[in-house]
PyMOL Python script that loads the backbone (N, CA, C, O; Angstrom):
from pymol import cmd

cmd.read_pdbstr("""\
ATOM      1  N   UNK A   1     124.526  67.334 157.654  1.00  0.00           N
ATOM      2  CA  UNK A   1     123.421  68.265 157.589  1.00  0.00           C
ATOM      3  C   UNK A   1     123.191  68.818 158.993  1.00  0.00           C
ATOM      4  O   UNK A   1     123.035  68.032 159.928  1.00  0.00           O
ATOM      5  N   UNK A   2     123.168  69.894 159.145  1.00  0.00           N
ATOM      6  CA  UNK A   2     122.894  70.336 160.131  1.00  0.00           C
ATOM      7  C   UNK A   2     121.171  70.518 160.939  1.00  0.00           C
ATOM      8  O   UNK A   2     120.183  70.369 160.220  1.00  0.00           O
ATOM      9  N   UNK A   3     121.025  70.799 162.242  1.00  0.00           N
ATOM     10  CA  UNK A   3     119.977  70.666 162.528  1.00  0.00           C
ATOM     11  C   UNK A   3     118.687  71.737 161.904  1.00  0.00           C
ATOM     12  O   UNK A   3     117.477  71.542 161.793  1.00  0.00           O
ATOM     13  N   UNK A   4     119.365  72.674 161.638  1.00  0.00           N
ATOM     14  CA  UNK A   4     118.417  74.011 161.600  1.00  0.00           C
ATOM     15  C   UNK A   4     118.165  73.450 159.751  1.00  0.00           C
ATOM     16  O   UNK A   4     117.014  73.289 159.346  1.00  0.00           O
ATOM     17  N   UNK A   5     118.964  73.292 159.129  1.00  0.00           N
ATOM     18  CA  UNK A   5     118.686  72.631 157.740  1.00  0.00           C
ATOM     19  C   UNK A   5     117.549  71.457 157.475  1.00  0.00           C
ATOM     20  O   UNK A   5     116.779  71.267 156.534  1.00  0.00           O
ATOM     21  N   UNK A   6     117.826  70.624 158.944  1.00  0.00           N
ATOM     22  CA  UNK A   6     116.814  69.696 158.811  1.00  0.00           C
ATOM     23  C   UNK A   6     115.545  70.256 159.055  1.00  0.00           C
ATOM     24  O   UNK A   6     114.648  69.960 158.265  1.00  0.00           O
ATOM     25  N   UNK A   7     115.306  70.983 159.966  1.00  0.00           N
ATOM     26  CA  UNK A   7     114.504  71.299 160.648  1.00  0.00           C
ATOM     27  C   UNK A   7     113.915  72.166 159.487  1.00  0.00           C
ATOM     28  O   UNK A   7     112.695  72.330 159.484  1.00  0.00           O
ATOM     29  N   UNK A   8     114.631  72.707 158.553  1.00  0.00           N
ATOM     30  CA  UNK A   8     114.257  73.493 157.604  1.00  0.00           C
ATOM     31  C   UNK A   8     112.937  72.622 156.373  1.00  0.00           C
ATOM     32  O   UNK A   8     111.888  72.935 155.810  1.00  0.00           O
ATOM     33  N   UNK A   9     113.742  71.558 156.466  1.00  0.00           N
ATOM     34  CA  UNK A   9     113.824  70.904 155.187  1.00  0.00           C
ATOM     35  C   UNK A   9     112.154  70.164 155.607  1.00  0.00           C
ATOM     36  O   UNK A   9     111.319  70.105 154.705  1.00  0.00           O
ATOM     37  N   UNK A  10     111.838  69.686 156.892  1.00  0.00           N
ATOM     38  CA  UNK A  10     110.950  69.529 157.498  1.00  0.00           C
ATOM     39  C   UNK A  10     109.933  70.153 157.469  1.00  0.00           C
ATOM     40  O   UNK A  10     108.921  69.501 157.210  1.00  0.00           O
ATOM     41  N   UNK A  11     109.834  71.134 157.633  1.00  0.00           N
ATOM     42  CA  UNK A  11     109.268  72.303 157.838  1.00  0.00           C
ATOM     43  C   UNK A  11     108.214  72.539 155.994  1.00  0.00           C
ATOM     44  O   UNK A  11     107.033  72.632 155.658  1.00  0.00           O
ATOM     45  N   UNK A  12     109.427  72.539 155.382  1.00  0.00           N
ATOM     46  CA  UNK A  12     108.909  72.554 153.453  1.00  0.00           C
ATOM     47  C   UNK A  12     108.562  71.390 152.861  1.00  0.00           C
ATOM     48  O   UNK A  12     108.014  71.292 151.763  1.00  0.00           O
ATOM     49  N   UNK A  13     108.933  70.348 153.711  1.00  0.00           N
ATOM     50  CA  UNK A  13     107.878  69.091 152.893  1.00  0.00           C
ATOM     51  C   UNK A  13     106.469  68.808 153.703  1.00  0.00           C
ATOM     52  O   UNK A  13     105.678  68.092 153.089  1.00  0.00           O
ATOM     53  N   UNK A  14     105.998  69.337 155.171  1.00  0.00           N
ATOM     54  CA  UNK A  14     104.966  69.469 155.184  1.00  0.00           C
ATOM     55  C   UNK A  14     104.679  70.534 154.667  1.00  0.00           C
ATOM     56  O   UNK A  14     103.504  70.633 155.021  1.00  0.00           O
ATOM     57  N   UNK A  15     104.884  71.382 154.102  1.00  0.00           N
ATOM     58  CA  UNK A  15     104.168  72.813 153.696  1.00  0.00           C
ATOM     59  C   UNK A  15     103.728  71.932 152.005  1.00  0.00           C
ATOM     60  O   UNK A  15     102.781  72.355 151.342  1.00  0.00           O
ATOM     61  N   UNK A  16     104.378  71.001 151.638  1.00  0.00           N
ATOM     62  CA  UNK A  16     104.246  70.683 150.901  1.00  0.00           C
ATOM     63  C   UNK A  16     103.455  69.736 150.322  1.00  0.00           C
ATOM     64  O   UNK A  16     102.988  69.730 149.184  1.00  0.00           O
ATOM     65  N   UNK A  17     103.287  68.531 151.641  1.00  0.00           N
ATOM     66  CA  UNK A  17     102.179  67.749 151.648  1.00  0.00           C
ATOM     67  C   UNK A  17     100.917  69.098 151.964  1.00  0.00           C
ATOM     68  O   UNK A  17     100.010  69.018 151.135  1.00  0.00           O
ATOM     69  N   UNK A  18     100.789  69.877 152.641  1.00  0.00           N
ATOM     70  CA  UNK A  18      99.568  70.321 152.864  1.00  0.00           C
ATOM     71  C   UNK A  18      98.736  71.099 151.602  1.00  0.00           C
ATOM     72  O   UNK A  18      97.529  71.311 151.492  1.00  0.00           O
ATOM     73  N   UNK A  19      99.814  71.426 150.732  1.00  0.00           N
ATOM     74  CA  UNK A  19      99.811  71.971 149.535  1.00  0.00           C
ATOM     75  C   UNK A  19      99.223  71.193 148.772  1.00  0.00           C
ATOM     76  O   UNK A  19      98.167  71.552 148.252  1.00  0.00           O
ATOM     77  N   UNK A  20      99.890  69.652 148.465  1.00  0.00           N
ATOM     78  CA  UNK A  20      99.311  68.974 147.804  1.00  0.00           C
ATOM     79  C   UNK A  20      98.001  68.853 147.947  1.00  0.00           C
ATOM     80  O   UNK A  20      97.356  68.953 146.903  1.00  0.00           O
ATOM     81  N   UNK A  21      97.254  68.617 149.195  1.00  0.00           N
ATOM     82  CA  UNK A  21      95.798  68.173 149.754  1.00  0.00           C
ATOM     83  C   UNK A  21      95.013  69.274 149.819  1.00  0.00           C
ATOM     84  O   UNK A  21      93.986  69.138 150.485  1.00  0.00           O
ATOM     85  N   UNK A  22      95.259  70.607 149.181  1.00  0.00           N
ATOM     86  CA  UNK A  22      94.469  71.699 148.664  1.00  0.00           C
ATOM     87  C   UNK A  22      94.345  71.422 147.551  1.00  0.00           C
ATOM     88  O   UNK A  22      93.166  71.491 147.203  1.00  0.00           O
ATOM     89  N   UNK A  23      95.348  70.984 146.406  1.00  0.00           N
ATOM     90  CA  UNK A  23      95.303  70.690 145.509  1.00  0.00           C
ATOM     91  C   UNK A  23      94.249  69.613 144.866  1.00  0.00           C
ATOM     92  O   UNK A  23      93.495  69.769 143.905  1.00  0.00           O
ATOM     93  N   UNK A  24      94.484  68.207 145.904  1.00  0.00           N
ATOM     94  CA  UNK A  24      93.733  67.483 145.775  1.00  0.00           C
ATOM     95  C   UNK A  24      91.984  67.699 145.956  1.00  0.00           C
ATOM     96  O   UNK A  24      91.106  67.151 145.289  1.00  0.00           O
ATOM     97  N   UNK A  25      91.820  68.698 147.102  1.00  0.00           N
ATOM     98  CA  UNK A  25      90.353  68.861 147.027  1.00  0.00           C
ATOM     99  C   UNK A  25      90.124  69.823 146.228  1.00  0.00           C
ATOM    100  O   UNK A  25      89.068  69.557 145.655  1.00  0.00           O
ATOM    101  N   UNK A  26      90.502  70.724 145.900  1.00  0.00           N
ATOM    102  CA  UNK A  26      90.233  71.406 144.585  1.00  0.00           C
ATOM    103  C   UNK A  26      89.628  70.602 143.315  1.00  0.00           C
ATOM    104  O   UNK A  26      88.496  70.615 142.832  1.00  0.00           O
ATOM    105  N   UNK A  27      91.145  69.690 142.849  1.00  0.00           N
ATOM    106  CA  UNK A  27      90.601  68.859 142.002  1.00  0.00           C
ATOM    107  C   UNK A  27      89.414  68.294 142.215  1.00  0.00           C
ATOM    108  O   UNK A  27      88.534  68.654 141.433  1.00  0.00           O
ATOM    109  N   UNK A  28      89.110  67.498 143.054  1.00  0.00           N
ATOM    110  CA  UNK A  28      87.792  66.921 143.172  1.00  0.00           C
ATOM    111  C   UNK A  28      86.747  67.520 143.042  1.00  0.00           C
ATOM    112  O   UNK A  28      85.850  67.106 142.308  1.00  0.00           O
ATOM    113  N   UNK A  29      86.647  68.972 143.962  1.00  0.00           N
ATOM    114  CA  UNK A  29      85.490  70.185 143.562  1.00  0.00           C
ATOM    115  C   UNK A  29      85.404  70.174 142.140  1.00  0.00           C
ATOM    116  O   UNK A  29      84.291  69.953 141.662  1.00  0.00           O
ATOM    117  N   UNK A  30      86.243  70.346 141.469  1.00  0.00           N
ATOM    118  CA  UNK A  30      86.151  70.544 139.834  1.00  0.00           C
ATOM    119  C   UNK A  30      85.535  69.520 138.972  1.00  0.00           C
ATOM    120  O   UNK A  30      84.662  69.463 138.106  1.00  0.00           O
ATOM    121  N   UNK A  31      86.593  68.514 139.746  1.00  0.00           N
ATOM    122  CA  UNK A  31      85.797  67.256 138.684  1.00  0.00           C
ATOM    123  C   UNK A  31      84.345  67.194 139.291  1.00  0.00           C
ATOM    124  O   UNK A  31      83.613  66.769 138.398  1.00  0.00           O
ATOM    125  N   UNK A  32      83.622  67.442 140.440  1.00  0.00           N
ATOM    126  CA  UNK A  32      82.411  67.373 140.749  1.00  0.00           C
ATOM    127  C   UNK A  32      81.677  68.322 140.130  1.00  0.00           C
ATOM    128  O   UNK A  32      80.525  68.011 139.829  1.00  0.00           O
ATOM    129  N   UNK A  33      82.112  69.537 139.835  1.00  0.00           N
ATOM    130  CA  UNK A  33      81.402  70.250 139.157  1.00  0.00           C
ATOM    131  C   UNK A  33      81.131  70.264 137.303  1.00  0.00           C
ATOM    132  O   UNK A  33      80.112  70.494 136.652  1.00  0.00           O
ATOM    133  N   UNK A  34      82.374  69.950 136.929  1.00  0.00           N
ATOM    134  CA  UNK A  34      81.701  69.043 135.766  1.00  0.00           C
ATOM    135  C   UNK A  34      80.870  68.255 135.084  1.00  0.00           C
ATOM    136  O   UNK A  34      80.319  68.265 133.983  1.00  0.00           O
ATOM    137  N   UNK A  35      80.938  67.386 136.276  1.00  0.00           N
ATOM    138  CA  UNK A  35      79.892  66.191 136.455  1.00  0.00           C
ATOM    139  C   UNK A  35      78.800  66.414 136.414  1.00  0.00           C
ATOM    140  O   UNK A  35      78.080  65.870 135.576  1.00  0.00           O
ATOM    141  N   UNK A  36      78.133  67.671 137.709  1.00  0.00           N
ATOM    142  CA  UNK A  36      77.246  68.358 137.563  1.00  0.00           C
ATOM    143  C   UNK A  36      76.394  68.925 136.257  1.00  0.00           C
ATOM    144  O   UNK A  36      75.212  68.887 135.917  1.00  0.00           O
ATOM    145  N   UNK A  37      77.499  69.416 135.759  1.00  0.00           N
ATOM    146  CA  UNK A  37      77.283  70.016 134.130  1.00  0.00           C
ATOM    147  C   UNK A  37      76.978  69.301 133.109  1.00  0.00           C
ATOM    148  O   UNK A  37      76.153  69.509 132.220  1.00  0.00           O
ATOM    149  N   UNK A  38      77.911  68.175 133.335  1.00  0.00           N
ATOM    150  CA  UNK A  38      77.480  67.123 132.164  1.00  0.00           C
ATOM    151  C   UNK A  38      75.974  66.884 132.316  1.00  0.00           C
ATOM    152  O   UNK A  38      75.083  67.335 131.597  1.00  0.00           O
ATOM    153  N   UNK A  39      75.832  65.902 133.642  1.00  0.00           N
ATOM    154  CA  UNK A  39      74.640  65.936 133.778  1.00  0.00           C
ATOM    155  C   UNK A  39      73.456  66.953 133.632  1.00  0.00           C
ATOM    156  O   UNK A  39      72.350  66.440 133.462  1.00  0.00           O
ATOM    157  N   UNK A  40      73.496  67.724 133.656  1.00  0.00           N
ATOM    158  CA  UNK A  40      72.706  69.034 133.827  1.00  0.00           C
ATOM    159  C   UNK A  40      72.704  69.219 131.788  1.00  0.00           C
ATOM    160  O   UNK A  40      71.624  69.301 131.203  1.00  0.00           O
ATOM    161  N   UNK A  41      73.811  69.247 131.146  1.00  0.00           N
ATOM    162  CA  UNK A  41      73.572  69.500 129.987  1.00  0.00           C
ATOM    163  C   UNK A  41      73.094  67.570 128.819  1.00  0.00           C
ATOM    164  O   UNK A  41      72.736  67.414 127.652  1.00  0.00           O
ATOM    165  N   UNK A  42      73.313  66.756 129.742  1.00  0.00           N
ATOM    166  CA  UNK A  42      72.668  65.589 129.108  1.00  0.00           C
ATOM    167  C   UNK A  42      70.753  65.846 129.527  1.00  0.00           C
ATOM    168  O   UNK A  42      69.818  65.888 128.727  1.00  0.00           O
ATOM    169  N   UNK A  43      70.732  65.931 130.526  1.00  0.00           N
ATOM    170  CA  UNK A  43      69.252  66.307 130.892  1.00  0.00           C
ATOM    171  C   UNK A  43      68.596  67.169 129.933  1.00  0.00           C
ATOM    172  O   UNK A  43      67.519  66.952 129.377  1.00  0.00           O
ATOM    173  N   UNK A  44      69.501  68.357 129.773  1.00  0.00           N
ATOM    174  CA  UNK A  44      68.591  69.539 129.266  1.00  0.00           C
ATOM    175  C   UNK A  44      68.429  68.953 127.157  1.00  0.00           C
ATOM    176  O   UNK A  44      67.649  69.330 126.282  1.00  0.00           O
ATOM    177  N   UNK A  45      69.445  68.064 127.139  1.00  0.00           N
ATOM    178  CA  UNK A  45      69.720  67.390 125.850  1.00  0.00           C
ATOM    179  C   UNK A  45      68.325  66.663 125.309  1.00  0.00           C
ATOM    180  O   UNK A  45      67.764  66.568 124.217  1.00  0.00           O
ATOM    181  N   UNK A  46      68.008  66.092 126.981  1.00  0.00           N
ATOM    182  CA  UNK A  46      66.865  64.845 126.496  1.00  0.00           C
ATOM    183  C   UNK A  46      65.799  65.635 126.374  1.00  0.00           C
ATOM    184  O   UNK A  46      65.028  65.752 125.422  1.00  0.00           O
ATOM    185  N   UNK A  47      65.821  66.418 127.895  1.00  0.00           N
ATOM    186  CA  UNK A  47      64.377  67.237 127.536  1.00  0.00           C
ATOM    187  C   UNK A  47      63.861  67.382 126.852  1.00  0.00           C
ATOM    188  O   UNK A  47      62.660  67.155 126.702  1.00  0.00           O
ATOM    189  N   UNK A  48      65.113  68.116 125.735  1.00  0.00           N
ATOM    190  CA  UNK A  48      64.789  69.321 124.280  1.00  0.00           C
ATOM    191  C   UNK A  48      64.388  67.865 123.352  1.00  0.00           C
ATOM    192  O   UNK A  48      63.733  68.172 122.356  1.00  0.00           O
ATOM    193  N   UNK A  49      64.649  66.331 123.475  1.00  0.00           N
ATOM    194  CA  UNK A  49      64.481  65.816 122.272  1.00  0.00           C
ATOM    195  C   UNK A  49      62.457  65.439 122.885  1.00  0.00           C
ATOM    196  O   UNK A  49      61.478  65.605 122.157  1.00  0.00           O
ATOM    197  N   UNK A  50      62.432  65.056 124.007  1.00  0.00           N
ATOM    198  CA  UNK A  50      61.189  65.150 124.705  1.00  0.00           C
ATOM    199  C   UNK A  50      60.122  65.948 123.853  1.00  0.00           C
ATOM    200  O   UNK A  50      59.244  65.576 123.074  1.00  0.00           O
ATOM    201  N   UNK A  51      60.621  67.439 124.390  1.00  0.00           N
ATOM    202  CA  UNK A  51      59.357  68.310 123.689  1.00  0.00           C
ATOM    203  C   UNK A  51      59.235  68.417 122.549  1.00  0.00           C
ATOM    204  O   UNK A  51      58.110  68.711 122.145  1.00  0.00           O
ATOM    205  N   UNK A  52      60.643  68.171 121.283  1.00  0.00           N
ATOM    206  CA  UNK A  52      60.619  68.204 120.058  1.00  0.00           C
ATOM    207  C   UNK A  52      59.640  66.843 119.761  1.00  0.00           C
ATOM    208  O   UNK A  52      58.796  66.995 118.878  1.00  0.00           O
ATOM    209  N   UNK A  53      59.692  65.713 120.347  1.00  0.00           N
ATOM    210  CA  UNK A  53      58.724  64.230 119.971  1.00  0.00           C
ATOM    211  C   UNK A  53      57.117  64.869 120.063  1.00  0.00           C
ATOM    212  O   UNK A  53      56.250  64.875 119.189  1.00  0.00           O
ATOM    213  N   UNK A  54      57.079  65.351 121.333  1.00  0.00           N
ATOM    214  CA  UNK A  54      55.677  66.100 122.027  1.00  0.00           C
ATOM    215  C   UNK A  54      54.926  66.595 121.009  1.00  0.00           C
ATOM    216  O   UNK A  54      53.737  66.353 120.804  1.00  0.00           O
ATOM    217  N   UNK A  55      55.860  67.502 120.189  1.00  0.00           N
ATOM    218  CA  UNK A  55      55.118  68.599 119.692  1.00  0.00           C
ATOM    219  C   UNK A  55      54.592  68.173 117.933  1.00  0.00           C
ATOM    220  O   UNK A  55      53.911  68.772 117.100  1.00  0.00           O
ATOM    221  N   UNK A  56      55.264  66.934 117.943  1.00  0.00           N
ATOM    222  CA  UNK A  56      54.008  65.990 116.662  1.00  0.00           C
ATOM    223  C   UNK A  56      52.879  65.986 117.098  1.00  0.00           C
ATOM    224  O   UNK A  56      52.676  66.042 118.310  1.00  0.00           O
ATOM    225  N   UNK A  57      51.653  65.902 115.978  1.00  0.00           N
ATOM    226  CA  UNK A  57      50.868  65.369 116.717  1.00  0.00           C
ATOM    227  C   UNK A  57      50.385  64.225 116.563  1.00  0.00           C
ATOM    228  O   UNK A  57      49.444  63.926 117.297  1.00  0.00           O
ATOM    229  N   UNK A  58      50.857  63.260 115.597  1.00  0.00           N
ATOM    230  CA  UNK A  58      51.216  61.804 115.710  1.00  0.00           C
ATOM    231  C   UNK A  58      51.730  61.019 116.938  1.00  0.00           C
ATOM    232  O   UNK A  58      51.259  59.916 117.216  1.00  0.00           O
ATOM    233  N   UNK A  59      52.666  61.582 117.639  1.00  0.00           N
ATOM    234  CA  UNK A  59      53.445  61.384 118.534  1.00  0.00           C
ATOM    235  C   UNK A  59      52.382  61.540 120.300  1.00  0.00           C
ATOM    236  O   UNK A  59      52.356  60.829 121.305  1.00  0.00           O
ATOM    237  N   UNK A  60      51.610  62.911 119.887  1.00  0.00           N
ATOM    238  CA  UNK A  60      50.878  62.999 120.587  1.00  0.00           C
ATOM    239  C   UNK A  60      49.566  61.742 121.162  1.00  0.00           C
ATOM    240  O   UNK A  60      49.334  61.204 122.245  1.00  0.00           O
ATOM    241  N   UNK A  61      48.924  61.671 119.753  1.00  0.00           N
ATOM    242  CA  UNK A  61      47.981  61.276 119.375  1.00  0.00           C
ATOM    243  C   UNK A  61      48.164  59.761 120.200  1.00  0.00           C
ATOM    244  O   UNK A  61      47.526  59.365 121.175  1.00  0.00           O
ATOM    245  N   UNK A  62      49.464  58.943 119.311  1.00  0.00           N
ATOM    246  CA  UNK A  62      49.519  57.640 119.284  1.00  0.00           C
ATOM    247  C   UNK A  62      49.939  57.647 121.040  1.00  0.00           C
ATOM    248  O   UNK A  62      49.522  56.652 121.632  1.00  0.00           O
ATOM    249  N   UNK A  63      50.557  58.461 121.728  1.00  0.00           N
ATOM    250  CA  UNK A  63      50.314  58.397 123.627  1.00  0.00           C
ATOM    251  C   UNK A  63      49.403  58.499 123.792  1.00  0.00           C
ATOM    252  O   UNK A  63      49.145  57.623 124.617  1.00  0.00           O
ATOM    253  N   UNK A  64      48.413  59.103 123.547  1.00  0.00           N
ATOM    254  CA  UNK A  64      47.017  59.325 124.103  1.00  0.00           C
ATOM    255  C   UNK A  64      45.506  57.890 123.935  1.00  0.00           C
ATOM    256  O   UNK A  64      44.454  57.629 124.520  1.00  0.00           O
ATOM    257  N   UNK A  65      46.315  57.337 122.770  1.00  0.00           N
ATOM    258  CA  UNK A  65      45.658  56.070 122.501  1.00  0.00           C
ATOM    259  C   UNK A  65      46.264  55.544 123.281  1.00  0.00           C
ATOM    260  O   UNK A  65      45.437  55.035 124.037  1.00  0.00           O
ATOM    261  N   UNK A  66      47.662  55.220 123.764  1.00  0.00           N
ATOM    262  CA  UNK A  66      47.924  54.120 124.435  1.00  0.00           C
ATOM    263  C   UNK A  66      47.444  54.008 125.825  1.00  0.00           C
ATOM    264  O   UNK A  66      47.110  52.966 126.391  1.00  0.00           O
ATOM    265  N   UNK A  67      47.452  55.623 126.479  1.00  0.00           N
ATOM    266  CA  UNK A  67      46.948  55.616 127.310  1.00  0.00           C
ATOM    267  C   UNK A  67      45.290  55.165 127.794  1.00  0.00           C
ATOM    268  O   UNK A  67      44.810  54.425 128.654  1.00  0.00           O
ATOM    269  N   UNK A  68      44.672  56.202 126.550  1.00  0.00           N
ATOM    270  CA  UNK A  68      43.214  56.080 126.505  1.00  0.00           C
ATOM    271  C   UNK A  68      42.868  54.174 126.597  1.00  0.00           C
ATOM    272  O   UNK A  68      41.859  53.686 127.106  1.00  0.00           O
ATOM    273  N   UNK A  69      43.951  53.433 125.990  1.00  0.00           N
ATOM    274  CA  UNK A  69      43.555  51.803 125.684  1.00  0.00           C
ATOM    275  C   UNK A  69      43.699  51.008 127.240  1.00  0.00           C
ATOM    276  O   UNK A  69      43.139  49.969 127.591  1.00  0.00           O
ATOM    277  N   UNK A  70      44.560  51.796 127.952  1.00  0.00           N
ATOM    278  CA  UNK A  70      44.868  51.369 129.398  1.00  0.00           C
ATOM    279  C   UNK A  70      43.939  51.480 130.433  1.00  0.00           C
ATOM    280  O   UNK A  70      43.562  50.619 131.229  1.00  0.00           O
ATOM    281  N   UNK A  71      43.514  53.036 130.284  1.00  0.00           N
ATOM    282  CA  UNK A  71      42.608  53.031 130.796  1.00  0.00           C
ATOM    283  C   UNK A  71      40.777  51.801 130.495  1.00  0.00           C
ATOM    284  O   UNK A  71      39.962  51.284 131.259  1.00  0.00           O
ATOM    285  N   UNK A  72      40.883  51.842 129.579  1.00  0.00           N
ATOM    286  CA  UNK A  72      39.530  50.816 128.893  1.00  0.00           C
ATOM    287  C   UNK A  72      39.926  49.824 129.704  1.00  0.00           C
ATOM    288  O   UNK A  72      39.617  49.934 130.891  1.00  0.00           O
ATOM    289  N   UNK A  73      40.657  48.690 129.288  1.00  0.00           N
ATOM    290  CA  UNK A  73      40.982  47.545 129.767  1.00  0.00           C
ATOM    291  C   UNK A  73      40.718  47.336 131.258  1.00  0.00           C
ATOM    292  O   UNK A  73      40.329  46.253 131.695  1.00  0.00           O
ATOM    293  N   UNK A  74      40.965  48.531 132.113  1.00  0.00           N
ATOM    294  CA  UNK A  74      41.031  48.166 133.736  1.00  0.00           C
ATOM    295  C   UNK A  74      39.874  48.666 133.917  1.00  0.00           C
ATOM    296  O   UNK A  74      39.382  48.208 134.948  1.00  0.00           O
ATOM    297  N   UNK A  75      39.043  49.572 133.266  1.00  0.00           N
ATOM    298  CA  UNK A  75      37.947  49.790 133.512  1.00  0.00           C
ATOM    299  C   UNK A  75      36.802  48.582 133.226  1.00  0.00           C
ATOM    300  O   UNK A  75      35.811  48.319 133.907  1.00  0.00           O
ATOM    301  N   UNK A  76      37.160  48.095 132.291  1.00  0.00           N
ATOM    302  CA  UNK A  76      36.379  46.374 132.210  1.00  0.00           C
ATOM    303  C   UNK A  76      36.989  45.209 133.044  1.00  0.00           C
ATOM    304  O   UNK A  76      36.434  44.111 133.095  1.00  0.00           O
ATOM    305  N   UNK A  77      37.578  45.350 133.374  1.00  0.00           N
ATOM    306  CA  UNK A  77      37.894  44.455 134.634  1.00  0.00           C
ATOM    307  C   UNK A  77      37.713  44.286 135.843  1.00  0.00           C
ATOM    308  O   UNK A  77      38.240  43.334 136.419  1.00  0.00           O
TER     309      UNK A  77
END
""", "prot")
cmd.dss("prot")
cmd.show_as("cartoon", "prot")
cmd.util.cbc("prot")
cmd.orient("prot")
């Protein structure tokens, strides 16, 4: 093998590692931004089951006793 071949060949496997490690942080950006999303669309998931519970008014009611009962208790104490 000659030198200028090596020197060649050198030359394209770092071009190639450096390639890879764009690659690699890319990937990671992506998978981070997914993640993001998931999260972001599990949140917005619970929320929506949140305000759908809220908007009983059983649901309402029976928080407002529990609260209203919390409050009593420490107020007699």
């Amino acid at each position: 093998m000659s030198r200028a071949s090596a020197t060649q060949l050198e030359r394209r496997l770092e071009l190639l590692v450096l390639e890879a490690e764009v690659q690699r942080a890319t990937l990671a950006a992506s998978i981070g931004q997914l993640e993001q999303k998931r999260v972001l669309a599990w949140a917005t998931g619970a929320g929506r089951l949140l305000f759908q519970a809220f908007a009983s008014p059983r649901v309402r009611w029976l928080l407002m006793a529990a609260i209203w009962r919390r409050f009593v208790r420490r107020r007699r104490a």
